[in-house]
N, CA, C and O atoms as CSV, one atom per row, in Angstrom:
chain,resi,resn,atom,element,x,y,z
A,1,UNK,N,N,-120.051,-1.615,3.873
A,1,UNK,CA,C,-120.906,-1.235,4.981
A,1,UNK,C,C,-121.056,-2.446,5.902
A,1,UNK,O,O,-120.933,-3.568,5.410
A,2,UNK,N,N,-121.314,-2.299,7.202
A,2,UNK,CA,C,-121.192,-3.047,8.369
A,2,UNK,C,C,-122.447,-3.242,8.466
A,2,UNK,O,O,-123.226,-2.426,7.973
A,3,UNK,N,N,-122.925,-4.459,9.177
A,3,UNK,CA,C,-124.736,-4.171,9.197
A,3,UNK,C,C,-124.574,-3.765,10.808
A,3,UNK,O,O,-123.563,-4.030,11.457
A,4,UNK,N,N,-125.898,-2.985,11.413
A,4,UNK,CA,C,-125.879,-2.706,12.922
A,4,UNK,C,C,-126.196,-3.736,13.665
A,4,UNK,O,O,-125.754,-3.718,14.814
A,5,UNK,N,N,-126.762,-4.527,13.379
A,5,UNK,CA,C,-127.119,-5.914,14.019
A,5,UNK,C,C,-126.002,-6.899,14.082
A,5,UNK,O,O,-126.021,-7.488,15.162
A,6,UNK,N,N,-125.196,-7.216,13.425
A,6,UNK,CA,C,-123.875,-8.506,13.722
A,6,UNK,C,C,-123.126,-7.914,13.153
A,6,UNK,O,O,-122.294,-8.785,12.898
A,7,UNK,N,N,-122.609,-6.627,12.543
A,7,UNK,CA,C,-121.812,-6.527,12.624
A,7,UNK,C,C,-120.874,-7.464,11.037
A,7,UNK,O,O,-119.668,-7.678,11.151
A,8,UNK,N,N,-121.365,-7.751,10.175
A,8,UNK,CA,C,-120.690,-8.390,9.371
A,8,UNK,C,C,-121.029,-7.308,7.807
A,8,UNK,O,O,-121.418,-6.143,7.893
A,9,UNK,N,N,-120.780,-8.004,6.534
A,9,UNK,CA,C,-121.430,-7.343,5.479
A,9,UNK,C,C,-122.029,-7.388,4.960
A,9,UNK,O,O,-122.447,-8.467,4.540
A,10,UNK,N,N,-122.506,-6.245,4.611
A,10,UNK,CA,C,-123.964,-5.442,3.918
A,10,UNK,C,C,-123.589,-5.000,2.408
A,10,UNK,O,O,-122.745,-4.185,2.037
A,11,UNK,N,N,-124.721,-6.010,1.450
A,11,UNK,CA,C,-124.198,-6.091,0.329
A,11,UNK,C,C,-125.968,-5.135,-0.391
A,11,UNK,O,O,-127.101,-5.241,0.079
A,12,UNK,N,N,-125.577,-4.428,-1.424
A,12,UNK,CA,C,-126.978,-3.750,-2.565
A,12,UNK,C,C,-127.657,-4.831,-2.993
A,12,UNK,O,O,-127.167,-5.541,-3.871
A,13,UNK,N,N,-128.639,-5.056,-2.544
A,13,UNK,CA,C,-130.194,-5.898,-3.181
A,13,UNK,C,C,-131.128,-5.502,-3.699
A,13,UNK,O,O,-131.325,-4.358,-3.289
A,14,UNK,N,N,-131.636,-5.706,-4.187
A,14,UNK,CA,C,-132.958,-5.355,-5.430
A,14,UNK,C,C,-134.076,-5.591,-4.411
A,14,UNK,O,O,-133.836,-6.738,-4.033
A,15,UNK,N,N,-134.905,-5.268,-3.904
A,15,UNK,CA,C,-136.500,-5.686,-3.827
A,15,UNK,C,C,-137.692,-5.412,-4.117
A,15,UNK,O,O,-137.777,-4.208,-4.356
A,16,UNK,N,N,-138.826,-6.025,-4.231
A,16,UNK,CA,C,-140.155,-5.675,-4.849
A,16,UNK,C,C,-141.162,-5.419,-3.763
A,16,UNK,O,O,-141.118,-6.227,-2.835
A,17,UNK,N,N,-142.069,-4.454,-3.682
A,17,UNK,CA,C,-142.609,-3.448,-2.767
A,17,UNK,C,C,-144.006,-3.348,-3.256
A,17,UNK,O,O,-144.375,-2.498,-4.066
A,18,UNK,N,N,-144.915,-4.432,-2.625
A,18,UNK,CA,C,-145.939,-5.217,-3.629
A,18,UNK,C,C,-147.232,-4.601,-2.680
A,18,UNK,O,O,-148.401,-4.828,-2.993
A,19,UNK,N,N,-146.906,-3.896,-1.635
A,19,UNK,CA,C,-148.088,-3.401,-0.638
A,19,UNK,C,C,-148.569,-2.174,-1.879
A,19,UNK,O,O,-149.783,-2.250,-2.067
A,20,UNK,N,N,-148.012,-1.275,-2.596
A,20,UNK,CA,C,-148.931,-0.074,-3.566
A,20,UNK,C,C,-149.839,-0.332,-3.452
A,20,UNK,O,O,-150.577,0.233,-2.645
A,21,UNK,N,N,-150.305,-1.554,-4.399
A,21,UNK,CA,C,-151.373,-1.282,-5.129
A,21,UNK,C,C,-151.083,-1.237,-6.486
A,21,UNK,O,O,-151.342,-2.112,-7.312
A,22,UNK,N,N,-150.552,-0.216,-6.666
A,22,UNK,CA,C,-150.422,0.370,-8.357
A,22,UNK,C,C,-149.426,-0.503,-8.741
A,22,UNK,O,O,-148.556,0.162,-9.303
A,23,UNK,N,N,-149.119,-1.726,-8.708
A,23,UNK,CA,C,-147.805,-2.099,-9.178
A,23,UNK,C,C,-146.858,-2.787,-8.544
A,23,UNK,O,O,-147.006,-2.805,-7.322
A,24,UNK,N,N,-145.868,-3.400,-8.991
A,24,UNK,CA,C,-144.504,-3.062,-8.210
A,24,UNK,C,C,-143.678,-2.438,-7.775
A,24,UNK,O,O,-142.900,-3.214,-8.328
A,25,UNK,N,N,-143.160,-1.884,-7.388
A,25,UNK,CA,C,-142.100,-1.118,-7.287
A,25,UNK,C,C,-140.412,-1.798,-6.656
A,25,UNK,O,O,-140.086,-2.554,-5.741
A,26,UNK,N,N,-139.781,-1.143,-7.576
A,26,UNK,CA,C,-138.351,-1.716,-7.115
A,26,UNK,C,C,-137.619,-1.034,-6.333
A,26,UNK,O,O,-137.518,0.142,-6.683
A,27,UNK,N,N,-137.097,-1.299,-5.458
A,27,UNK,CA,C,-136.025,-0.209,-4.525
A,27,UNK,C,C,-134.831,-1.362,-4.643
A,27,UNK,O,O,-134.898,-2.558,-4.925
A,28,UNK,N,N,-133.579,-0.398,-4.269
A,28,UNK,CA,C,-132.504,-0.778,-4.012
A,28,UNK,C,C,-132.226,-0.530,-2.096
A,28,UNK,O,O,-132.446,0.595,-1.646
A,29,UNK,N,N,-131.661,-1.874,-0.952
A,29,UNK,CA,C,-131.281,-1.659,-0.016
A,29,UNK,C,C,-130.349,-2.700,0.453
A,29,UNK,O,O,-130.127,-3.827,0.010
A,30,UNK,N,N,-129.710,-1.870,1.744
A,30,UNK,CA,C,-128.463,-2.853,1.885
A,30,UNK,C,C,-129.153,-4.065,2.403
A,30,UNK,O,O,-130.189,-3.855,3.033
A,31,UNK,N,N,-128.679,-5.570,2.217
A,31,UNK,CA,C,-128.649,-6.636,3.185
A,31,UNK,C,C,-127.867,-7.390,3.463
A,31,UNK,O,O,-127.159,-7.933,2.615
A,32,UNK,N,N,-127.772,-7.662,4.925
A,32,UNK,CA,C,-126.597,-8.475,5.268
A,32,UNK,C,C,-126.698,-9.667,5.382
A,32,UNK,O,O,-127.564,-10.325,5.959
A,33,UNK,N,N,-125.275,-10.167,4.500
A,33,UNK,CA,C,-125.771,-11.549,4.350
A,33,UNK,C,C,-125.191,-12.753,4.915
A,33,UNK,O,O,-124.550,-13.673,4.405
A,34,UNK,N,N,-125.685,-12.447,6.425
A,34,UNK,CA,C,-124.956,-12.989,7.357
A,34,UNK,C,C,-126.697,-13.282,8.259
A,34,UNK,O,O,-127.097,-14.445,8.216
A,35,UNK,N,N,-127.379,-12.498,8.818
A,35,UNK,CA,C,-128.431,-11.932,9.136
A,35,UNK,C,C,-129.919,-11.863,8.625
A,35,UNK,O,O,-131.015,-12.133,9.116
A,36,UNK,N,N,-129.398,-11.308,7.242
A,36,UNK,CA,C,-130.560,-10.742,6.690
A,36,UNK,C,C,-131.030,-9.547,6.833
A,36,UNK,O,O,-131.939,-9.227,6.067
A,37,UNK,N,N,-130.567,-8.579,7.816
A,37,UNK,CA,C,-130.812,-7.542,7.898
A,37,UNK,C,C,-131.400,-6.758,6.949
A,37,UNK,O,O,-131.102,-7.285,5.877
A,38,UNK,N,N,-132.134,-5.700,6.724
A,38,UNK,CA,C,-132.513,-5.610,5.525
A,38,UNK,C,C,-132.304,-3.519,5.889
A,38,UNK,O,O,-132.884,-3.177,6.920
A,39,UNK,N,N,-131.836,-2.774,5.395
A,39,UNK,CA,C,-131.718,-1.038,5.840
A,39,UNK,C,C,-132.086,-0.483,4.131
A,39,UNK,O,O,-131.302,-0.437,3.182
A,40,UNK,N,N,-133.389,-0.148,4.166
A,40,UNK,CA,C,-133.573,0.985,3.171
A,40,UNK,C,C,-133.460,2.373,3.452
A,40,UNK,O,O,-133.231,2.762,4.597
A,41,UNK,N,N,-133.638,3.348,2.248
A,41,UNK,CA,C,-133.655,4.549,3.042
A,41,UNK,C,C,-134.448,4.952,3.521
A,41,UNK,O,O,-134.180,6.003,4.105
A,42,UNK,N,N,-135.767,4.509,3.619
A,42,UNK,CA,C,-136.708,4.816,4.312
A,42,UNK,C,C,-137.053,4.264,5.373
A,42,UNK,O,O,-137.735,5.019,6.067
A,43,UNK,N,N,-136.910,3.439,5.736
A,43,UNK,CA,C,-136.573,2.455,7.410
A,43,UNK,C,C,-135.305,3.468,8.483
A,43,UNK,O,O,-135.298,3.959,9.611
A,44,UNK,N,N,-134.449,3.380,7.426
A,44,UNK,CA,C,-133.148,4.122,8.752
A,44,UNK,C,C,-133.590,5.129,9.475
A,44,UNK,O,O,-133.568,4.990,10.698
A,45,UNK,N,N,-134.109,6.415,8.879
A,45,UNK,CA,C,-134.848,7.277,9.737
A,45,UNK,C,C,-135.159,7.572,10.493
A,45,UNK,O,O,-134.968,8.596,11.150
A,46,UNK,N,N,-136.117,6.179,10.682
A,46,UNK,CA,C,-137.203,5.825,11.632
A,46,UNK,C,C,-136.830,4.804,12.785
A,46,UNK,O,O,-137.242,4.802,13.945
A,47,UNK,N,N,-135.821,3.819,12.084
A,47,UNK,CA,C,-134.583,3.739,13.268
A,47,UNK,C,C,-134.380,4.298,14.250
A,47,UNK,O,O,-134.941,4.164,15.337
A,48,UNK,N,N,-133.050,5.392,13.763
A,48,UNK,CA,C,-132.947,6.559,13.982
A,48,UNK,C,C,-133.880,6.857,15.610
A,48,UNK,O,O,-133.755,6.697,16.825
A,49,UNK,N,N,-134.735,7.334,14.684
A,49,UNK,CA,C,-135.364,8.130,15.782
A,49,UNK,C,C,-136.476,7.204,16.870
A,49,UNK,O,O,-137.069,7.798,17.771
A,50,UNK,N,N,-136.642,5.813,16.659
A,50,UNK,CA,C,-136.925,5.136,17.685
A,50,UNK,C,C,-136.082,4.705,18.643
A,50,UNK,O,O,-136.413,4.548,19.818
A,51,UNK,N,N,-134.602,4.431,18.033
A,51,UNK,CA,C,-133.425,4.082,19.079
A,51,UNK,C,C,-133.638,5.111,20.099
A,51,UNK,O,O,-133.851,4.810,21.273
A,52,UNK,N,N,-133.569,6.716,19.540
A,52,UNK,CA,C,-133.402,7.630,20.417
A,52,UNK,C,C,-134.427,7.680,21.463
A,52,UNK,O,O,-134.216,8.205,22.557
A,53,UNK,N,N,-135.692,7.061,21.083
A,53,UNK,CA,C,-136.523,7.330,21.850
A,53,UNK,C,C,-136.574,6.663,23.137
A,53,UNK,O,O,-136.923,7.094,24.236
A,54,UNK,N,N,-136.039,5.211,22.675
A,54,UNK,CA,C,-135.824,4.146,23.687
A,54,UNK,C,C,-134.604,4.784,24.286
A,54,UNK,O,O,-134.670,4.977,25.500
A,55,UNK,N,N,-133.730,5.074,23.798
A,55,UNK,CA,C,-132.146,5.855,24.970
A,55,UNK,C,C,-133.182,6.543,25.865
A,55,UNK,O,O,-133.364,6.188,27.029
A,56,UNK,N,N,-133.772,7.419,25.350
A,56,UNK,CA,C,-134.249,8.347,26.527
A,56,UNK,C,C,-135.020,7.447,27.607
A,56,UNK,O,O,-134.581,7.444,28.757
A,57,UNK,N,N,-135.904,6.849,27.357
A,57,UNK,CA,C,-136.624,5.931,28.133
A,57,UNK,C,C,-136.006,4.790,28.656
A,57,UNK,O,O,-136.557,4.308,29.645
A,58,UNK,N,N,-135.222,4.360,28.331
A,58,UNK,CA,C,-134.105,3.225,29.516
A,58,UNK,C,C,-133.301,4.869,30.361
A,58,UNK,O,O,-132.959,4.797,31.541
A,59,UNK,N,N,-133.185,5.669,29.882
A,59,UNK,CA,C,-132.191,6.873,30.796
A,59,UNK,C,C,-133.064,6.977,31.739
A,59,UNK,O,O,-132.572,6.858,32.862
A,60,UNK,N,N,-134.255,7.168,31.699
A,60,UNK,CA,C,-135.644,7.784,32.432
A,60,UNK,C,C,-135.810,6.537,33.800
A,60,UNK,O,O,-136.032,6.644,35.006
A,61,UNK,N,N,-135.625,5.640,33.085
A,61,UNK,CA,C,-136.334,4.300,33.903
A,61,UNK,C,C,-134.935,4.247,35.260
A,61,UNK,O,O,-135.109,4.376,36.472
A,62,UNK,N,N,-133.494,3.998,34.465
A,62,UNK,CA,C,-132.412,3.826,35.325
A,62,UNK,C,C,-131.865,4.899,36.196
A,62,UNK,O,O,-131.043,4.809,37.108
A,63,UNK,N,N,-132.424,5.816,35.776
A,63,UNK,CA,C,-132.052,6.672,37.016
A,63,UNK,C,C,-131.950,6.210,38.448
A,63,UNK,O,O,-132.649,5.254,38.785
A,64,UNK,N,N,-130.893,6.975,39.615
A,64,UNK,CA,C,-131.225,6.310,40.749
A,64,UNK,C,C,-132.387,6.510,41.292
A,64,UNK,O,O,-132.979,7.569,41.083
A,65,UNK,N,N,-132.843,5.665,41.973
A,65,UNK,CA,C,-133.819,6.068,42.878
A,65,UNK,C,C,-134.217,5.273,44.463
A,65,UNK,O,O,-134.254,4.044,44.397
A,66,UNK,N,N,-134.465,5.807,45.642
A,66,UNK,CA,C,-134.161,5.595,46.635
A,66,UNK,C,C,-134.717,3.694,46.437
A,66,UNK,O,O,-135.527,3.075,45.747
A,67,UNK,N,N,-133.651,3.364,47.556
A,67,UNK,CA,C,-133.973,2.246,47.434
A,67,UNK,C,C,-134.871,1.815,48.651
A,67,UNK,O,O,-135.008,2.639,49.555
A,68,UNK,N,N,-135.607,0.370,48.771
A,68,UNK,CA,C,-136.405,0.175,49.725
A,68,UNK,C,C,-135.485,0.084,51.161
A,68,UNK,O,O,-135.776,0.632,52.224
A,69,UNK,N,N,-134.703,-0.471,50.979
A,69,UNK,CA,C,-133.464,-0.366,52.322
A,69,UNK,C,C,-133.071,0.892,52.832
A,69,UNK,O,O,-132.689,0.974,54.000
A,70,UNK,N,N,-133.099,1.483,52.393
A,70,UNK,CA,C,-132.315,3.549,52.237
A,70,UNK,C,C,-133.714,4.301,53.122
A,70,UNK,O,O,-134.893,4.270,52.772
A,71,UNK,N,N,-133.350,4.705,53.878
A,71,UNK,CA,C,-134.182,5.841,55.026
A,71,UNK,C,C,-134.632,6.871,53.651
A,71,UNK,O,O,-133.886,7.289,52.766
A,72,UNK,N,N,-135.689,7.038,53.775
A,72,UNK,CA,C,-136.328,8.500,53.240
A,72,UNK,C,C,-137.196,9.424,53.973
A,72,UNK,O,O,-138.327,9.249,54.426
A,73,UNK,N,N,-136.660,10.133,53.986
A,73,UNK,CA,C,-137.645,11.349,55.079
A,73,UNK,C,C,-138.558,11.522,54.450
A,73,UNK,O,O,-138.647,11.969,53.306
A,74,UNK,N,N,-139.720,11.001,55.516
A,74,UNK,CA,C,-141.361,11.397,55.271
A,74,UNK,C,C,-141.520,13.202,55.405
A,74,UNK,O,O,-142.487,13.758,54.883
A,75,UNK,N,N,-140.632,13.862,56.033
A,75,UNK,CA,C,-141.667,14.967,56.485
A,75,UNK,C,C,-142.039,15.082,57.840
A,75,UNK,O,O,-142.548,16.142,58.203
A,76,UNK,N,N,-141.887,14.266,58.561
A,76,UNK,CA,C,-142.793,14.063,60.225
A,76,UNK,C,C,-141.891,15.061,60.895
A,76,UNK,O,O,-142.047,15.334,62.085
């Protein structure tokens, strides 16, 4: 696996997940060990669906729009 950030490899790591409360908990996720990147399965998701959110919102922002130089009809 490639990491999305540089682009190099993403190797299975062990980590400990010490926010519970009840314990430890162990998960397995990729990290790149170039980076540090860190992709569990519960992070990607949410990735996922923030990238998309930001696509839409840089799409929203770049649209054209008249420029201050460019004639726009008031209406008069």
């Amino acid at each position: 696996m490639r990491c999305p950030r540089c682009r190099q490899l993403m190797v299975v790591d062990h980590f400990t997940d010490m926010q519970l409360g009840g314990g430890p908990l162990w998960l397995r996720a990729w990290r790149c060990v170039s980076c540090g990147e860190v992709i569990e399965p519960g992070i990607a998701p949410q990735r996922l669906a923030q990238r998309s959110r930001m696509t839409r919102l840089i799409e929203r922002l770049t649209r054209r729009s008249p420029r201050i130089s460019e004639s726009v009809p008031l209406g008069v």
